[in-house]
DSSP file (Angstrom, degrees, kcal/mol; ACC not computed):
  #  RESIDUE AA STRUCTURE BP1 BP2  ACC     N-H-->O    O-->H-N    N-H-->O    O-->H-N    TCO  KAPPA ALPHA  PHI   PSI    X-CA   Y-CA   Z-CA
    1    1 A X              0   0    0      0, 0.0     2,-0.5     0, 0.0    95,-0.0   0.000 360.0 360.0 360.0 132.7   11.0   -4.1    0.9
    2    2 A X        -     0   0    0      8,-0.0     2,-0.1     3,-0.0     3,-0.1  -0.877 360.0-167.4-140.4 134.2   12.6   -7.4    1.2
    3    3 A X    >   -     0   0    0     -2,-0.5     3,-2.1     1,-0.1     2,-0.2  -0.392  45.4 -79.3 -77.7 140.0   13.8   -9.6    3.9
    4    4 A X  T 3  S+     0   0    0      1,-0.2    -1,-0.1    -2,-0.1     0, 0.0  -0.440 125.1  19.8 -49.9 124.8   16.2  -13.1    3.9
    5    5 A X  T 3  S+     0   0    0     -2,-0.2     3,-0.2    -3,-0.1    -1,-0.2   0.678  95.9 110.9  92.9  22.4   13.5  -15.8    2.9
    6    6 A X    <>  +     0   0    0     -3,-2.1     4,-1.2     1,-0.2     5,-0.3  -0.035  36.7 110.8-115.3  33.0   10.9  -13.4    1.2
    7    7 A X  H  > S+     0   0    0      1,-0.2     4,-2.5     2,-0.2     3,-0.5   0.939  70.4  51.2 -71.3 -39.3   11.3  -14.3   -1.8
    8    8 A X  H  4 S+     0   0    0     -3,-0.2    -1,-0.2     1,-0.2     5,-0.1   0.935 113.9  46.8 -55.5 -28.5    8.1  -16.0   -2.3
    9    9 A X  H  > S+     0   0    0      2,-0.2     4,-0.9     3,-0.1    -1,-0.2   0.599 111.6  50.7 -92.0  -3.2    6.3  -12.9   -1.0
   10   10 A X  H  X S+     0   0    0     -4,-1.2     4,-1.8    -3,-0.5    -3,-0.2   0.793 112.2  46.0 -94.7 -22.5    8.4  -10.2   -3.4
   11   11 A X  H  < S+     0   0    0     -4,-2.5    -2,-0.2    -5,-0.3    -1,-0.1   0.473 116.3  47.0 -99.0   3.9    7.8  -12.2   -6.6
   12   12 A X  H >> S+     0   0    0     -5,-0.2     3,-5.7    -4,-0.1     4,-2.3   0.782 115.6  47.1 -83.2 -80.3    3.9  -12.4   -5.2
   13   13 A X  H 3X S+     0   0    0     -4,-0.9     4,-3.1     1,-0.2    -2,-0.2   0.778 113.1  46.8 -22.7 -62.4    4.1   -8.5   -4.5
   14   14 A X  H 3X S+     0   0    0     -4,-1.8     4,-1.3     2,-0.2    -1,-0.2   0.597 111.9  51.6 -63.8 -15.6    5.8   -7.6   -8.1
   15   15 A X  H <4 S+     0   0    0     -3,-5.7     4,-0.4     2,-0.1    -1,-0.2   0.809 104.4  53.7 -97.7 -19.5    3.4   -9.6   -9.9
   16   16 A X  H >X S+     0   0    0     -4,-2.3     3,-5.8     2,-0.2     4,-3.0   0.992 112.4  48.7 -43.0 -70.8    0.4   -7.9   -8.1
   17   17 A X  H 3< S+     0   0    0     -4,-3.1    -1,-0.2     1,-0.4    -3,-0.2   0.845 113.4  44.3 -48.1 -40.5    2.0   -4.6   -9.4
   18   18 A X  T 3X S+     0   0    0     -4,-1.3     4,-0.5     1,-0.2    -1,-0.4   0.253 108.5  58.0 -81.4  20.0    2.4   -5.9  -13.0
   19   19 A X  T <4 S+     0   0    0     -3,-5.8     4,-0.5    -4,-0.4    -2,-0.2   0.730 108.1  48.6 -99.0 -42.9   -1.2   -7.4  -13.0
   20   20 A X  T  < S+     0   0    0     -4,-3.0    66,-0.3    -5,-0.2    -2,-0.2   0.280 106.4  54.0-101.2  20.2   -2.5   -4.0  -12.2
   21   21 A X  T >> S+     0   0    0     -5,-0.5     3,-5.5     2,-0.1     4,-1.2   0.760 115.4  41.7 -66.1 -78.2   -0.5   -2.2  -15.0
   22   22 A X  H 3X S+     0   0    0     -4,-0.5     4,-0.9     1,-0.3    -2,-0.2   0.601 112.2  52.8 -47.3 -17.2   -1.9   -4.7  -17.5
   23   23 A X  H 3> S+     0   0    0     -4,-0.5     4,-1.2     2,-0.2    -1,-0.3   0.674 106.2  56.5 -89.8 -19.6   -5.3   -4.6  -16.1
   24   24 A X  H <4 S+     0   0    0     -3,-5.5    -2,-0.2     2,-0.2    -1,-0.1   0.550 114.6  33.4 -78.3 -18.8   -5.1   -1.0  -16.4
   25   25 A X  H >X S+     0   0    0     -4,-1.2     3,-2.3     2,-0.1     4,-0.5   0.843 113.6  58.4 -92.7 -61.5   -4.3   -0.9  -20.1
   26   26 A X  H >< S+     0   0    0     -4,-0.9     3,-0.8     1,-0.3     4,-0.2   0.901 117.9  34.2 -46.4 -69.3   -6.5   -4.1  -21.0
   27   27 A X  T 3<>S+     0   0    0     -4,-1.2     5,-2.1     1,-0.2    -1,-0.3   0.167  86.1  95.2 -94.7  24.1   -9.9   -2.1  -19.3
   28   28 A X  T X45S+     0   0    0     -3,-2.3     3,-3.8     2,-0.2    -1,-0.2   0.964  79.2  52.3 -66.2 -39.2   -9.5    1.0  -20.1
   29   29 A X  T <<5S+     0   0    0     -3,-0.8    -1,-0.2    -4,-0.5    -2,-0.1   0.855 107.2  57.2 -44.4 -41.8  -11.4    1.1  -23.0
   30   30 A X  T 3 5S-     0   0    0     -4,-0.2    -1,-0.3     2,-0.1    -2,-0.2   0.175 120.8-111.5 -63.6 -17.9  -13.6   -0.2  -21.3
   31   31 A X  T < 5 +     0   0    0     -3,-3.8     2,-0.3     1,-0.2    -3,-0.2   0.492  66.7 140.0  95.8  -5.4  -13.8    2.6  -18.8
   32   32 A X      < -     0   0    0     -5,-2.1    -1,-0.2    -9,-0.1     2,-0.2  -0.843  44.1-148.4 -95.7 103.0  -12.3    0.5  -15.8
   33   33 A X        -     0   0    0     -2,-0.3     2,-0.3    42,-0.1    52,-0.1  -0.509  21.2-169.5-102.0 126.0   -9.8    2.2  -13.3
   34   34 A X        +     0   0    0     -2,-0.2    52,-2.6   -14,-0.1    53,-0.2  -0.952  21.2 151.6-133.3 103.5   -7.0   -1.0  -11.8
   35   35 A X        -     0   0    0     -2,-0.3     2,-0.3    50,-0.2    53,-0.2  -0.686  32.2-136.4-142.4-116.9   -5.1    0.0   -9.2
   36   36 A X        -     0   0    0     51,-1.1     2,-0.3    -2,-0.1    53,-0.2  -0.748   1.3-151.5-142.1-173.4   -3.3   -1.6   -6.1
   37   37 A X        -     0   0    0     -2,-0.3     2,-1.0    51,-0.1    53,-0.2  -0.794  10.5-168.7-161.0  97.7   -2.8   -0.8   -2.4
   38   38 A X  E     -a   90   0A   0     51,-2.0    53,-1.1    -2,-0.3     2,-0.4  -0.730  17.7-143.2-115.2 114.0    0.3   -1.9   -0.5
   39   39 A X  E     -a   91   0A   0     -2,-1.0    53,-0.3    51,-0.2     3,-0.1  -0.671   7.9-150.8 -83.6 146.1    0.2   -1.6    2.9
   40   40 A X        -     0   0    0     51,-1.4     2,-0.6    -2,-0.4    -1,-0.2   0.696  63.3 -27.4 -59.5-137.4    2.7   -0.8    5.2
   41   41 A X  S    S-     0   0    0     51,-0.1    22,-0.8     2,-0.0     2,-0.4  -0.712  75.1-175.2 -75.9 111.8    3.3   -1.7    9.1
   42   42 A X  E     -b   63   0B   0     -2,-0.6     2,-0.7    -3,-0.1    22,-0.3  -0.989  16.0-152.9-120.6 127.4   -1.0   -2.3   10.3
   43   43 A X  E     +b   64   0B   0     20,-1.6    22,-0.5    -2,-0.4     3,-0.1  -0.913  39.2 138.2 -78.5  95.7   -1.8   -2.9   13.6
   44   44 A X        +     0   0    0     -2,-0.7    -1,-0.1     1,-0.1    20,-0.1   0.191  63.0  67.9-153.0  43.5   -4.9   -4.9   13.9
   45   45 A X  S    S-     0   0    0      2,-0.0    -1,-0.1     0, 0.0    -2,-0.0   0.166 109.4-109.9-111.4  17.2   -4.2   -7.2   16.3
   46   46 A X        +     0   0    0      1,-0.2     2,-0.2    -3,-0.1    -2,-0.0   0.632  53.1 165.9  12.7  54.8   -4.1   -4.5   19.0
   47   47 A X        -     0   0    0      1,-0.1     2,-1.1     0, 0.0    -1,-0.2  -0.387  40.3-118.4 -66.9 140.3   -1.0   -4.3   19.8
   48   48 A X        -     0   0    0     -2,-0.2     2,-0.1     1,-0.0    -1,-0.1  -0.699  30.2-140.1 -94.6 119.1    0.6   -1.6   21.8
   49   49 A X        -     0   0    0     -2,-1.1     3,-0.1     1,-0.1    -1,-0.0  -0.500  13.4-137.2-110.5 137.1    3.3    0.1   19.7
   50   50 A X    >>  -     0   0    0     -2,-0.1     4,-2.0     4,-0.0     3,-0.8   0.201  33.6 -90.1 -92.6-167.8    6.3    1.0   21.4
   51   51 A X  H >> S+     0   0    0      2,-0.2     2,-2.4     1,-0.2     4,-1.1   0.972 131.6  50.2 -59.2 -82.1    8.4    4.8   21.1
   52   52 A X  H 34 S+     0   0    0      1,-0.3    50,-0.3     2,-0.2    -1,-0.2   0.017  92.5  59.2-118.7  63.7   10.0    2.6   18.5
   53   53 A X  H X4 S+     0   0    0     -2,-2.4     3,-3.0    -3,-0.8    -1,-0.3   0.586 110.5  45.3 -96.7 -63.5    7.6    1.5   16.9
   54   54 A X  H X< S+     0   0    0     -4,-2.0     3,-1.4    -3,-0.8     6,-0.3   0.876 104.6  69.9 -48.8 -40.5    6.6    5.3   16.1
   55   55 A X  T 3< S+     0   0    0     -4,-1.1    -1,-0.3     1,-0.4    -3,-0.1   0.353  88.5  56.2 -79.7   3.1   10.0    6.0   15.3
   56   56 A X  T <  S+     0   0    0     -3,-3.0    -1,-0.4    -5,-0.2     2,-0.2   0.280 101.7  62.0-118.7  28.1   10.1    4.1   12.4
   57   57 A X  S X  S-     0   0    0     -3,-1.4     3,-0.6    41,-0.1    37,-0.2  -0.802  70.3-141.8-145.7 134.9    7.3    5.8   10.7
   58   58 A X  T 3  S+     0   0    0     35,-4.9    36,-0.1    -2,-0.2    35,-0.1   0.967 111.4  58.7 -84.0 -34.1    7.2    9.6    9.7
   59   59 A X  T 3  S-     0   0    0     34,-0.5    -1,-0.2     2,-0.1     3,-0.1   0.415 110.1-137.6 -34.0 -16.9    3.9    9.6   10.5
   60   60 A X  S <  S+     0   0    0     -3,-0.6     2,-0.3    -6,-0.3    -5,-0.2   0.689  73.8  81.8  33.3  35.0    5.3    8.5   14.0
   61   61 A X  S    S-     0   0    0     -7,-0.2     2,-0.4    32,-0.1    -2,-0.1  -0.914  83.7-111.6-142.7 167.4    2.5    5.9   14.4
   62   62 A X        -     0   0    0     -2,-0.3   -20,-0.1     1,-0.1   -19,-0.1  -0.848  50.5 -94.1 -91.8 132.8    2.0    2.5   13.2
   63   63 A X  E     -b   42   0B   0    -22,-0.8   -20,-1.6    -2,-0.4     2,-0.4   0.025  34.3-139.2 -39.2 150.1   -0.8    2.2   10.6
   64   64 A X  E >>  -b   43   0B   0    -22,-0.3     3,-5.1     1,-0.1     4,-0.6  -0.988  28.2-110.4-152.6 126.6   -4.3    1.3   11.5
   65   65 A X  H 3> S+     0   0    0    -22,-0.5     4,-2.0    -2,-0.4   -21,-0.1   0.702 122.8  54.7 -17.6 -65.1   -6.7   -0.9    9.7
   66   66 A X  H 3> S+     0   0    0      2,-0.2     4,-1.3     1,-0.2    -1,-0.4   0.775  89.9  75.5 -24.5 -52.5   -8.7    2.4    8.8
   67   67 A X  H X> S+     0   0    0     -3,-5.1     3,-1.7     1,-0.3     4,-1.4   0.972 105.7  31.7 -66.9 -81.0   -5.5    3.6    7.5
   68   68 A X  H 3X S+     0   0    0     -4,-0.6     4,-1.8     1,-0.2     3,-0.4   0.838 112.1  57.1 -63.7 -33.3   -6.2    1.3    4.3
   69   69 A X  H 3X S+     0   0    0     -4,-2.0     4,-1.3     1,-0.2    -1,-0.2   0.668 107.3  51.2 -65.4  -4.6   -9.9    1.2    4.0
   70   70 A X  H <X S+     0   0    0     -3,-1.7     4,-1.3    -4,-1.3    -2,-0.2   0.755 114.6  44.6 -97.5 -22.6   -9.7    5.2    3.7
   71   71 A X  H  < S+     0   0    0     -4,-1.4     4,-0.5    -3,-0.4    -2,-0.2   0.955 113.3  50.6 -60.4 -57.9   -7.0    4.6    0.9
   72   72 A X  H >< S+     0   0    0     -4,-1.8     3,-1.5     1,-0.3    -2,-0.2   0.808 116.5  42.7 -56.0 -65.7   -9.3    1.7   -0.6
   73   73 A X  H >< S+     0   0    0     -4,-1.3     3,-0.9     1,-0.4     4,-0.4   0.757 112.3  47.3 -57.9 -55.4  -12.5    4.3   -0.6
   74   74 A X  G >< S+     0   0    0     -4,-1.3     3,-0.6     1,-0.2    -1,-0.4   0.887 114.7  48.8 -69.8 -18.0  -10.9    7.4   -1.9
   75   75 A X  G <  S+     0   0    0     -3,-1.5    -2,-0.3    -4,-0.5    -1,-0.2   0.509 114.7  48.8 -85.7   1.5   -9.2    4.9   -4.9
   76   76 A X  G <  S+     0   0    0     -3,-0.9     2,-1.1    -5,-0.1    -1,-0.2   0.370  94.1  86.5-120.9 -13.3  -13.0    3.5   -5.3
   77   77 A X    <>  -     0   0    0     -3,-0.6     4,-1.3    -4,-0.4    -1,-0.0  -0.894  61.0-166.7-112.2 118.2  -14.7    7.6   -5.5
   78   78 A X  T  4 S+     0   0    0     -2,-1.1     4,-0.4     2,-0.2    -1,-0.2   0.418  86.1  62.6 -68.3 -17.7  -14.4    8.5   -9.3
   79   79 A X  T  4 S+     0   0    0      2,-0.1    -1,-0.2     1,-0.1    -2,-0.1   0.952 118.2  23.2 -87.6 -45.3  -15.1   12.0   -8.4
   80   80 A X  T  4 S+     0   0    0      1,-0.2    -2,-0.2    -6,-0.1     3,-0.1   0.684 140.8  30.5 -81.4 -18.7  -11.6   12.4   -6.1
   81   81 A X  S >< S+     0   0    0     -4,-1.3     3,-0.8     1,-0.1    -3,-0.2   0.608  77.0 110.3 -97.7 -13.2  -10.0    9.5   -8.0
   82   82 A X  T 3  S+     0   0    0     -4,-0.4    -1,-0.1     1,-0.3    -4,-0.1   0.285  77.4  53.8 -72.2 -18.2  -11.1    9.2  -11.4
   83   83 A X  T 3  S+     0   0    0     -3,-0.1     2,-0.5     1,-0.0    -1,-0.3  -0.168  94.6  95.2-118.8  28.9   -7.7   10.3  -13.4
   84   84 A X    <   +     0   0    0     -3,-0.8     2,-0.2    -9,-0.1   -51,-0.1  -0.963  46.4 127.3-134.8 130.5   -5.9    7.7  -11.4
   85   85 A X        +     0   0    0     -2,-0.5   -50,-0.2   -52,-0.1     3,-0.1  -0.913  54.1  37.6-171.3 150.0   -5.2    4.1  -12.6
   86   86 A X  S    S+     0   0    0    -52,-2.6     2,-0.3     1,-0.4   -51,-0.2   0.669  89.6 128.4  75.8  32.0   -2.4    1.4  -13.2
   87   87 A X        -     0   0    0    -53,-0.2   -51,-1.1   -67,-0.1     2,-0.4  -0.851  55.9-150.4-123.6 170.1   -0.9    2.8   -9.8
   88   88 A X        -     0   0    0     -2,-0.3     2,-0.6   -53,-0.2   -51,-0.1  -0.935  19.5-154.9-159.2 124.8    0.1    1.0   -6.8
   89   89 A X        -     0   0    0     -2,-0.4   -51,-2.0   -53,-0.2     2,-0.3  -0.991   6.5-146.4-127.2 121.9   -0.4    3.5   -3.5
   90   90 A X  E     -a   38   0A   0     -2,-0.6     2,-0.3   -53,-0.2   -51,-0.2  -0.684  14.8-174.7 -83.1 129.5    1.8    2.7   -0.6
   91   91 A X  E     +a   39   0A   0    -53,-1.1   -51,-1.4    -2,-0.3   -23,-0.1  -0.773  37.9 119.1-137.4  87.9   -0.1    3.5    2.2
   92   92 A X  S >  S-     0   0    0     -2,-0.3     3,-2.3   -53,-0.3     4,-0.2  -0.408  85.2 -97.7-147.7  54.8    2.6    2.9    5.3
   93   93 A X  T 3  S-     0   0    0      1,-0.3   -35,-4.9     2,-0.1   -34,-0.5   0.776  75.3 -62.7  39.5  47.8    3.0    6.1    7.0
   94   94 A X  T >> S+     0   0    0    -37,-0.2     3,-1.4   -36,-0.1     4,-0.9   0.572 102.8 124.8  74.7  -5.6    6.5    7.2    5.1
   95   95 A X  H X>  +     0   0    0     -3,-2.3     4,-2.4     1,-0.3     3,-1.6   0.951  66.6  55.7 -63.9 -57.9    8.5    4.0    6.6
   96   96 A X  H 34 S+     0   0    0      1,-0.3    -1,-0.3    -4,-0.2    -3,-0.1   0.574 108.6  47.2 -19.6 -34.0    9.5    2.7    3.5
   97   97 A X  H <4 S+     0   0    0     -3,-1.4    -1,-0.3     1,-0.1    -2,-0.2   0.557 104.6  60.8-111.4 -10.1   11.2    5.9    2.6
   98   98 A X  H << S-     0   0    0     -3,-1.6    -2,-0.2    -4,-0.9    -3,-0.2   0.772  82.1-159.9 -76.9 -33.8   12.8    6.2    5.9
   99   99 A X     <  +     0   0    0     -4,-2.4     2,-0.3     1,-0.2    -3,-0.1   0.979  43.3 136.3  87.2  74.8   14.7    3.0    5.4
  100  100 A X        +     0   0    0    -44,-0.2     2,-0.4    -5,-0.2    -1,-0.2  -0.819  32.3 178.7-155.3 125.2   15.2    2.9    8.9
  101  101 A X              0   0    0     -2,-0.3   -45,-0.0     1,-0.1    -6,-0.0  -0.861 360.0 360.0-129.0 112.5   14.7   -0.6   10.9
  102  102 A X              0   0    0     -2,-0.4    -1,-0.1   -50,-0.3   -50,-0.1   0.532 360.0 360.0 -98.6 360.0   15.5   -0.2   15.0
């Protein structure tokens, strides 16, 4: 997603993703699973998120700190993860795919 003036932070973002393509080919032999985690909307200042705040989510909540260390954890467990690498897992409660900014 990109905003006026985010250019420094999309061309950060797009090289993250192609760093953990290439990291994923480069260690494979090697036996070594690379991949990425972009999170969505995280609340972890405790802020109280409004009706539309949920509304812009399918999930109808804003994301929670948790939200991404339970991503982190399952990409980190070889037994539930192990046939996944060089992938970039959006973890923002469906907002991204809703397109929708109130």
């Amino acid at each position: 997603m990109s905003e006026p003036g985010s250019e420094p932070y999309a061309a950060g973002k797009a090289g993250i993703i192609g760093l953990t393509h290439a990291l994923a080919s480069s260690l494979a032999e090697r036996r070594i699973r690379v991949n990425a985690v972009s999170p969505g909307w995280i609340n972890v200042s405790g802020y109280t998120e409004t009706k539309t705040d949920r509304a812009q989510h399918f999930v109808k909540r804003v994301g929670r700190g948790t939200d991404i260390a339970e991503a982190c954890a399952f990409l980190a467990d070889e037994e539930k993860s192990g046939f996944i690498t060089g992938q970039n897992l959006i973890v923002d409660g469906g907002m991204t795919r809703k397109m929708i900014y109130l």
